[in-house]
C-alpha positions in Angstrom: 0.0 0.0 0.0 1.1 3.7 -0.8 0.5 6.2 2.1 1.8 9.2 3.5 3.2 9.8 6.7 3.5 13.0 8.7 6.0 13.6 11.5 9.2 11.6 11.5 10.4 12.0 15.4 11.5 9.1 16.9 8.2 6.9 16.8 7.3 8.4 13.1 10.8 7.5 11.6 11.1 4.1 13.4 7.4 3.6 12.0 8.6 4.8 8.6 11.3 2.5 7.9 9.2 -0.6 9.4 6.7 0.3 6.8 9.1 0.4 3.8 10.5 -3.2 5.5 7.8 -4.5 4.9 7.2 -3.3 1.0 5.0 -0.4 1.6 5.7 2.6 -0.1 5.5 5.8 2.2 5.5 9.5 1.1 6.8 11.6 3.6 6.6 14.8 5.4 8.2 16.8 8.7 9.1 20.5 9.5 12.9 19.5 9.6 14.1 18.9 5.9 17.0 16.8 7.7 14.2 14.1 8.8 12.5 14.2 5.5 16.1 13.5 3.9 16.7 11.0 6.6 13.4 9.0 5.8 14.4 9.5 1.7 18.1 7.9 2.5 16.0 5.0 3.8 13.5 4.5 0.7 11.0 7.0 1.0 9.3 9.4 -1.0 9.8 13.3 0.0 7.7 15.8 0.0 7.7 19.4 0.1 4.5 20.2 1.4 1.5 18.6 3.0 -0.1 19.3 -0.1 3.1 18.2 -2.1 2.6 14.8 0.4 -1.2 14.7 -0.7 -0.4 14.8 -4.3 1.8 11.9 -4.7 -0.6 9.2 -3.4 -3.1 7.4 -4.9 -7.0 7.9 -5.5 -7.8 6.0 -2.2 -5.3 8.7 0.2 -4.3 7.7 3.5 -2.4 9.9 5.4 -0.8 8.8 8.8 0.3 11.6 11.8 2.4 11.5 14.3 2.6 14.6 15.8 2.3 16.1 18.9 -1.1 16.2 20.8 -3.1 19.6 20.5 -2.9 22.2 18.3 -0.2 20.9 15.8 -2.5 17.9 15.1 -5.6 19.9 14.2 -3.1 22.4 12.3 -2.2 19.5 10.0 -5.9 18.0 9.8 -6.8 21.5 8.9 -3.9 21.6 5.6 -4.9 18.0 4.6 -8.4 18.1 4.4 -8.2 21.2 2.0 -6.7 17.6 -1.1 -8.9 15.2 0.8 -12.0 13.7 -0.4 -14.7 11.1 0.9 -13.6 7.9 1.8 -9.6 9.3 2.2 -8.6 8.2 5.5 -6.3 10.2 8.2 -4.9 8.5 10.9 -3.7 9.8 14.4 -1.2 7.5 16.1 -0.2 10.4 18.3 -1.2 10.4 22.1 -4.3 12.6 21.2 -7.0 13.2 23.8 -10.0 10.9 23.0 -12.4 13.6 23.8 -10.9 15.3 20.9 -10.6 12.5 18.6 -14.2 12.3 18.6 -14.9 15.9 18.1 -12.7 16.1 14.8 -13.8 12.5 13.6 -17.3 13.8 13.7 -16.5 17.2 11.9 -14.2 15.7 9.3 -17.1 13.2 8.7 -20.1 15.6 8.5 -17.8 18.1 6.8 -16.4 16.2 3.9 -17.1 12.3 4.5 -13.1 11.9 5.6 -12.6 9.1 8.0 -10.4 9.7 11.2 -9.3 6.9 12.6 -7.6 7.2 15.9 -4.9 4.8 16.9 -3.5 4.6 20.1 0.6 3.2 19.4 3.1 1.7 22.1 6.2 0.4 21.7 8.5 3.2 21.5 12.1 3.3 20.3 12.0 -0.3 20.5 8.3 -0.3 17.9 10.7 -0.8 14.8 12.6 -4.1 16.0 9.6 -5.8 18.2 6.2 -4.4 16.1 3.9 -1.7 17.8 0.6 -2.4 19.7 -2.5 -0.8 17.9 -5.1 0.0 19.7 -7.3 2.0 17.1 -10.8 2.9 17.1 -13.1 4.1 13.9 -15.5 3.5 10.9 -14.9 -0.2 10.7 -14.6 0.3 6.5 -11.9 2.6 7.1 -10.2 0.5 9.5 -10.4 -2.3 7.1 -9.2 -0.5 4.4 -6.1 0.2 6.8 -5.4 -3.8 7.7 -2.1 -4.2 5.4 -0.5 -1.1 7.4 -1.4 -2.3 10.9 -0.4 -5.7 9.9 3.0 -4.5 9.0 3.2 -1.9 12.2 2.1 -4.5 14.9 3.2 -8.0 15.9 1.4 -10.9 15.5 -1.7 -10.4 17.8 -0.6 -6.8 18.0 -3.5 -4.9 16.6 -7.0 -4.1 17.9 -10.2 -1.9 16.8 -11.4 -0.9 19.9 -14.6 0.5 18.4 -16.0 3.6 17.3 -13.9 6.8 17.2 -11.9 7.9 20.1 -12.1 4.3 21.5 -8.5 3.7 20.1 -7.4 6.9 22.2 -9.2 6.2 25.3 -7.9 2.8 25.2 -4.2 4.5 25.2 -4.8 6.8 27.5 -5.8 3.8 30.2 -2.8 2.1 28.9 -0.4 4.5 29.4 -1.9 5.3 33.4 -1.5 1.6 33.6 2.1 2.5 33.3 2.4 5.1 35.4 1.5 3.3 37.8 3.3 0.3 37.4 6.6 2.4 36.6 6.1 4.2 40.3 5.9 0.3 41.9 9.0 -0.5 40.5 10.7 2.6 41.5 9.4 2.5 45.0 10.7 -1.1 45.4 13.9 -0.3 43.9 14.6 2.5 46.2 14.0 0.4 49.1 16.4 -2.2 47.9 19.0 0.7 47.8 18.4 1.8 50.9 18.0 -1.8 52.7 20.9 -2.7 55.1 22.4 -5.2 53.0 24.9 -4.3 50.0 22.5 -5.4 47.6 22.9 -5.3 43.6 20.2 -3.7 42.7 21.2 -4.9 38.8 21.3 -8.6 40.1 17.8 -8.3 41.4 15.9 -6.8 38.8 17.9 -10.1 36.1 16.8 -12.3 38.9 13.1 -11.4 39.1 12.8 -11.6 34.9 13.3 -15.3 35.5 9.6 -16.9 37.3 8.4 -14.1 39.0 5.4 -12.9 39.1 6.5 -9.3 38.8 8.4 -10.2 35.2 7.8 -7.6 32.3 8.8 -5.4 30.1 9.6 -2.7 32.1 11.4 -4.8 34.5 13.7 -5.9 31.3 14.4 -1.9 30.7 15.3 -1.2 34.8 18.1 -4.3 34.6 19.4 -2.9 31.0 19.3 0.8 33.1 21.4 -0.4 36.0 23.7 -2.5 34.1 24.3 1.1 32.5 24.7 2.8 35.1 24.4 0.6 38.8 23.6 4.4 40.7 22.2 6.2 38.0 24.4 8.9 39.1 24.0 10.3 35.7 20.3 11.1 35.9 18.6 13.7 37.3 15.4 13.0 39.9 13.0 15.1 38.0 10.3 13.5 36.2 7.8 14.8 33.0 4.3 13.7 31.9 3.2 13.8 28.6 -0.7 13.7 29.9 -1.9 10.8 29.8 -1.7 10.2 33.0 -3.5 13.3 33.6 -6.7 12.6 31.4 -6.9 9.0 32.7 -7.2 10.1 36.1 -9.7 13.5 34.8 -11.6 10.5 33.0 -12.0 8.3 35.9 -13.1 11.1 37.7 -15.8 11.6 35.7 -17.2 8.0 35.3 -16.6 7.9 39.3 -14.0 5.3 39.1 -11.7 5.2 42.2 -7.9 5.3 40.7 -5.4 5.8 43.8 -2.5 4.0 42.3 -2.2 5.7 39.1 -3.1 8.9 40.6 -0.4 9.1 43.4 2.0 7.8 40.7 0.9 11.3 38.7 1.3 13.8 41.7 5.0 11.6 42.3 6.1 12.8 39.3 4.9 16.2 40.4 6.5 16.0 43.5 10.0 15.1 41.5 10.2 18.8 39.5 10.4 20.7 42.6 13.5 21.9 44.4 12.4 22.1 47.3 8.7 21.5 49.1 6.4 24.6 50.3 3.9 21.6 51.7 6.5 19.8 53.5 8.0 23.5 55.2 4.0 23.8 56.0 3.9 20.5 57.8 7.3 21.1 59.5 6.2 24.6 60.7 2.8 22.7 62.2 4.2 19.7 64.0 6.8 22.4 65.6 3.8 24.8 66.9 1.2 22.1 68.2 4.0 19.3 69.8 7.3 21.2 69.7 8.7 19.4 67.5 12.1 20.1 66.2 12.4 21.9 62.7 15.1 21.2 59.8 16.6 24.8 59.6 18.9 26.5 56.6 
């Protein structure tokens, strides 16, 4: 299948090259000319333009995007709709927000008849040598139409339509506060191995427990390749970023009244990791000192 692709970060390119792998042909298009060129040294077709991208594919377009959530994704909806007509089929893989992959399905659709399909995508840097998992929601025509690509993209057993659109997203979204949470268990447990008071290798634990336990994964695979890099991770700063997910699964459970304490605390950890130094703990140091006299940590 011929299709164009839009953003070529480290997902998009990875994506890209897995793509022409496996005998697709893939137009593409970023804001860096150096990642267009990139994705041309490894078989694919540059473009100049969005509209340049539109132009080169066939009757039948499919475009795929992965760029960041927000603005920049309806910015690039907006340019491609303007060579798009009914039954051409956009596809977000980016971590949009489901609430708004259901607003622009429904207006591309009552606007010109363009299908969005929304596609949740995990696997990271690692998508191009193990496959990505699809979690993608949408006309089921459309998603069809799209099987050869997710075939190519995903493992075996790799790929899901999660129903209509913004189901692939929300799907994501619960995924990837899944992880948070899971991510702050594993951290929480390492630090108390680093702090126990045995000389413990912290490294040697996390190969041990990929081998029968019940707390093997993934993840757990990435901390012992971490610490085999670097035993103290001297090299890496405590301060931890979100990219929102985790912010609109807990917003979401909120709303359906669904009690989430793991995956929130996880969230407000990370928050707790960008500051230098606590107002709220000064607050509770200042209180325990004026009701019970207890001593205070002074500058």
């Amino acid at each position: 299948m011929k299709i164009g692709f839009v953003g070529l970060g480290k997902m998009g390119g990875n994506m890209v090259e897995r793509l022409l792998n496996g005998g697709h042909e893939v137009v593409v298009f970023d804001r860096s000319p150096e990642m267009i060129a990139l994705g041309a040294e490894k078989g694919a077709e540059p473009s100049a333009s969005l509209a340049d991208l539109i132009s080169r594919l066939p009757e039948k377009k499919v475009v795929w995007l992965m760029v960041p959530a927000g603005e920049g994704v309806d910015e690039c909806i907006h340019e491609l709709e303007k060579g798009l007509l009914a039954g051409d089929i956009l596809v977000d893989g980016g971590n949009s927000n489901w609430k708004d992959s259901r607003r622009r399905s429904h207006d591309l659709f009552e606007k010109k008849g363009l299908h969005l399909v929304d596609c949740g995508t995990s696997g990271g840097v690692w998508g191009l040598q193990n496959g990505y998992c699809l979690m993608y929601g949408g006309h089921r025509e459309a998603c069809h139409f799209l099987e050869p690509v997710l075939r190519t993209l995903a493992p075996a057993n790799g790929y899901l339509h999660c129903g209509g659109s913004g189901a692939g997203h929300f799907v994501k979204m619960v995924h990837n506060g899944i992880e948070y949470g899971l991510m702050q268990a594993y951290a929480e447990g390492f630090e108390i191995l680093e702090h126990s008071p045995f000389e413990l290798d912290v490294c040697a634990v996390s190969q041990l427990w990929q081998h029968g336990s019940v707390v093997r994964s993934w993840l757990l695979e990435l901390a012992a390749r971490a610490f085999a890099e670097d035993p103290k991770l001297t090299g890496i700063k405590d301060y931890v970023q979100d990219s929102g997910e985790g912010r609109w699964t807990v917003q979401t459970a909120m709303e359906l009244d669904v009690p989430v304490p793991v995956i929130a605390h996880s969230l407000f950890a990370r928050f707790q990791s960008r500051q230098p130094e606590s107002f709220a703990m000064k607050v509770i140091s200042a209180l325990r000192n004026q009701f019970g006299g207890h001593n205070m940590e002074r500058k």
